[in-house]
Every structure is written in structure tokens, then in C-alpha cells.
C-alpha positions in Angstrom: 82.0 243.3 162.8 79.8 246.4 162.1 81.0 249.7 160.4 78.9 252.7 160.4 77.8 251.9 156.6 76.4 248.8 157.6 74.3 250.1 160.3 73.0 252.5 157.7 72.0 249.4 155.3 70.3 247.8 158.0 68.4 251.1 159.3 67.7 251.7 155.7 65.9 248.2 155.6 64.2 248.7 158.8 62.6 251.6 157.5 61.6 250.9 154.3 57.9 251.5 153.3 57.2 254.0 156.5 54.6 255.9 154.5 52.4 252.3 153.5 51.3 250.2 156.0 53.7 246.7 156.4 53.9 243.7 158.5 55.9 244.7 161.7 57.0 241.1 162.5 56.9 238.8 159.5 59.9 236.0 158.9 59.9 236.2 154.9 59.7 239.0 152.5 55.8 239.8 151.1 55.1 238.6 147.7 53.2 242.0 148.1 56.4 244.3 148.9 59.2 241.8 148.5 61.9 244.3 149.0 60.2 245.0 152.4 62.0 244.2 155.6 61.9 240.7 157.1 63.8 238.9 159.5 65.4 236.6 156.7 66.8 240.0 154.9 68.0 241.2 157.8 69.5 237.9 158.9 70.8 237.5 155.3 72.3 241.5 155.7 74.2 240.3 159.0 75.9 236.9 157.6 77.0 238.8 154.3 78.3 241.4 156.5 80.3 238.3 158.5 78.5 238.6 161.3 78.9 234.8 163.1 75.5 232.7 163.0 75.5 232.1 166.6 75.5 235.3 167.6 72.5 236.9 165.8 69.2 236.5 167.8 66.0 237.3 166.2 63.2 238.3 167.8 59.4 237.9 168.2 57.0 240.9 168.8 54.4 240.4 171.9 52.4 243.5 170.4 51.5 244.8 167.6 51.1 247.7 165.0 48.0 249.5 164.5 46.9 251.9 161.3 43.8 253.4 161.0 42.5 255.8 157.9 43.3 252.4 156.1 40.9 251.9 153.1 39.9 248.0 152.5 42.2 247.4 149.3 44.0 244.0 150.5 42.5 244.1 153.1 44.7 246.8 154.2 47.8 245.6 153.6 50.6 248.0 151.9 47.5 250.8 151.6 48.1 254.5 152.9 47.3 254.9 156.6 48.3 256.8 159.9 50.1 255.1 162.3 48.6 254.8 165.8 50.9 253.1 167.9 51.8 249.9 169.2 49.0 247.0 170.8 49.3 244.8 173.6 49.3 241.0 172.2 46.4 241.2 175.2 44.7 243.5 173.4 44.8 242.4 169.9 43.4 238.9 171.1 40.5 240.7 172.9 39.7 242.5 169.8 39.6 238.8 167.8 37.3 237.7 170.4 34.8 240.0 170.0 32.1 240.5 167.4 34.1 244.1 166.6 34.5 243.6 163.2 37.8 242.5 162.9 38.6 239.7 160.5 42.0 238.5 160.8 44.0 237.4 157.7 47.4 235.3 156.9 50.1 236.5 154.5 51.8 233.3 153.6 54.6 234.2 151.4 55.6 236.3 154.6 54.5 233.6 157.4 52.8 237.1 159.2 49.2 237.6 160.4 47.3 240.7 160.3 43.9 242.1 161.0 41.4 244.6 159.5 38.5 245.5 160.3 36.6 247.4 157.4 34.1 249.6 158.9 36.3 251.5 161.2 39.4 251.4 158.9 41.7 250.0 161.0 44.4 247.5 160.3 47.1 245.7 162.7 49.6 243.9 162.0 51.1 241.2 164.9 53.0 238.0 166.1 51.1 234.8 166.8 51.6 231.7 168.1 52.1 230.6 164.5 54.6 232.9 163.3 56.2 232.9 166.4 57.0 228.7 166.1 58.0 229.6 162.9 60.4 232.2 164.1 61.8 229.0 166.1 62.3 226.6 163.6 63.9 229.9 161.6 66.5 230.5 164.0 67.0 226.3 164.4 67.4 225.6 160.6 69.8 228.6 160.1 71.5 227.5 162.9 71.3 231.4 164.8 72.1 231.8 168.4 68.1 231.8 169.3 65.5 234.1 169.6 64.0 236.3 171.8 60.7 237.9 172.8 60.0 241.8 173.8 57.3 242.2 175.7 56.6 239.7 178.2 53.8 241.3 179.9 51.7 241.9 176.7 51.4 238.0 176.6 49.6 237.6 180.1 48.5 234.2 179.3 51.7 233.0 178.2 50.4 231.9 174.7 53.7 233.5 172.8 56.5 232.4 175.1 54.7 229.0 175.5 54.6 228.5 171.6 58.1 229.2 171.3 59.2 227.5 174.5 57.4 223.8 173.1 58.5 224.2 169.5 62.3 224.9 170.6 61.6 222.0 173.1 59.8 219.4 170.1 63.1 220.5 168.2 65.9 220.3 169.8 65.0 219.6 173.5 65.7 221.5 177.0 67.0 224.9 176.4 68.2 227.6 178.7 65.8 231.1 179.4 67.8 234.3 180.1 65.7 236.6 181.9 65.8 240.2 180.5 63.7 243.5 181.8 61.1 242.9 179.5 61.0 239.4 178.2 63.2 236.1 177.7 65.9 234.8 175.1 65.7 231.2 174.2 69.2 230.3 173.6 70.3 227.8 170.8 73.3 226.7 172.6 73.2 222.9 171.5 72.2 223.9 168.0 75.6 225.8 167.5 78.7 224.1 166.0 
């Protein structure tokens, strides 16, 4: 199903807009960057490409991205910055908690949060329990083979999986879990014709 070039396109998505700072995990395209990366471009990339609907999976991020340098322009978003590294969902939910500065924001023509926090520069960009049921009803209405989650261990309350464990349930009932080293795919069997 895949020739080289179209593993090219699709790494040439993924990295598009490296050197500004992006949503890591949003569903739709920004109306701020909307030839950014989403998982409906991708998606759309695969099923041009032929690639069957029941056997692409998308997947739901348990951590995050973190920028700082980041000046306060919207709020952060699609402004210069210096990548830091990936953040525990743990730890971005311990940094909302606190009185740290951190305001956390919604992009809804991408269906993503994100966070900044002004003073220190710092922006983050993550999966919630929001985007994540979104993700679910995604993957139901275009009839993919599920979704899955990486990593399971950044979510020590169970908040993620448990979002998109009920929403899969409310829409479609009992589905099976496969274990995986570090997380779970939800598998759309009964959704797939």
C-alpha cells in the first residue's frame, strides 16, 4: 500500500512548521497554520493513497510538547521558540493546578488545547480528555480501525484512557483493549463494514 514517495509525503507533513511552535496532537488543521499537520490530513493522505479505512489507527498523545523562549503573541501559538522536550500528561496537569502562571487556552478550529504561561515564556501544547473523546468519535464517524494511546504511564489517574474508553463505550458499546508496551488500542471492530 505504501511506496517510498508516499512515506516521504507523509514525513514531509509530520514535519512541517519545525522551526514555529504547533500543536503536537490536534484532530483538524489550525485556522492559524491550516497547511499544518493534523490527524484528518494525515488520515486524508492514507485513504487517497488507498490505504483501507479499517486499518488506519490514530492515536492520542498522553504527554505533551514544551517550548520556551516563546514571546506572548497568540498566546504562543505558531511564535518562534526552542523546543524543550516532551511532558508527562502528569505533569502538565500539576502545572494547571497550581498558581504557576499557566493559563491554558483552546484552539477550536483544531479541536487542541494548549498552555502558556507569559512570564516564564513557556508554551505546551497537549491531549485532554476533550480532544481525546474527540479523537473517538473521529476514528467512529470515519469509520477507522480505532485509536490508540502512547503513553500509558503519563496518565496515572487514568483520566485519558478513561475518556476514550466511555466515549467509545456511549458510541458504539463494549470494545476490545489490546495491550501494547506502552499503552492500549481501542479497536473499532463492530464499526467496520
Amino acid at each position: 500500500y505504501c511506496p517510498v514517495t508516499f512515506h516521504r509525503e507523509v514525513a514531509h507533513l509530520l514535519s512541517v512548521q519545525h522551526t514555529l511552535i504547533r500543536h503536537h496532537a490536534n484532530l483538524l488543521p489550525s485556522a492559524g497554520r491550516p497547511d499544518g499537520y493534523s490527524v484528518k490530513r494525515i488520515t486524508d493522505a492514507y485513504i487517497r493513497r488507498g490505504i483501507p479505512r479499517n486499518k488506519i489507527v490514530i492515536g492520542a498523545a498522553f504527554y505533551g510538547r514544551e517550548w520556551s523562549g516563546v514571546d506572548g503573541d497568540n498566546n504562543g501559538l505558531y511564535r518562534p521558540g526552542k523546543g524543550v522536550g516532551s511532558v508527562s500528561y502528569r505533569k502538565i496537569k500539576s502545572l494547571l493546578s497550581q498558581s504557576n502562571g499557566y493559563v491554558p487556552h483552546w484552539d477550536a478550529s483544531a479541536k487542541a488545547p494548549y498552555m502558556y504561561n507569559p512570564e516564564s515564556k513557556r508554551f505546551i501544547s497537549y491531549e485532554d480528555a476533550r480532544s481525546a473523546k474527540m479523537k473517538v468519535d473521529y476514528a467512529f464517524a470515519h469509520r477507522l480501525g480505532g485509536i490508540m494511546y502512547w503513553e500509558h504511564f503519563s496518565d496515572s489517574d487514568g483520566e485519558l484512557a478513561g475518556a476514550i474508553i466511555s466515549q467509545a463505550g456511549r458510541l458504539r458499546g463494549d470494545f476490545p483493549l489490546f495491550r501494547t508496551p506502552g499503552g492500549f488500542m481501542l479497536y473499532c471492530k463492530k464499526n467496520v463494514k
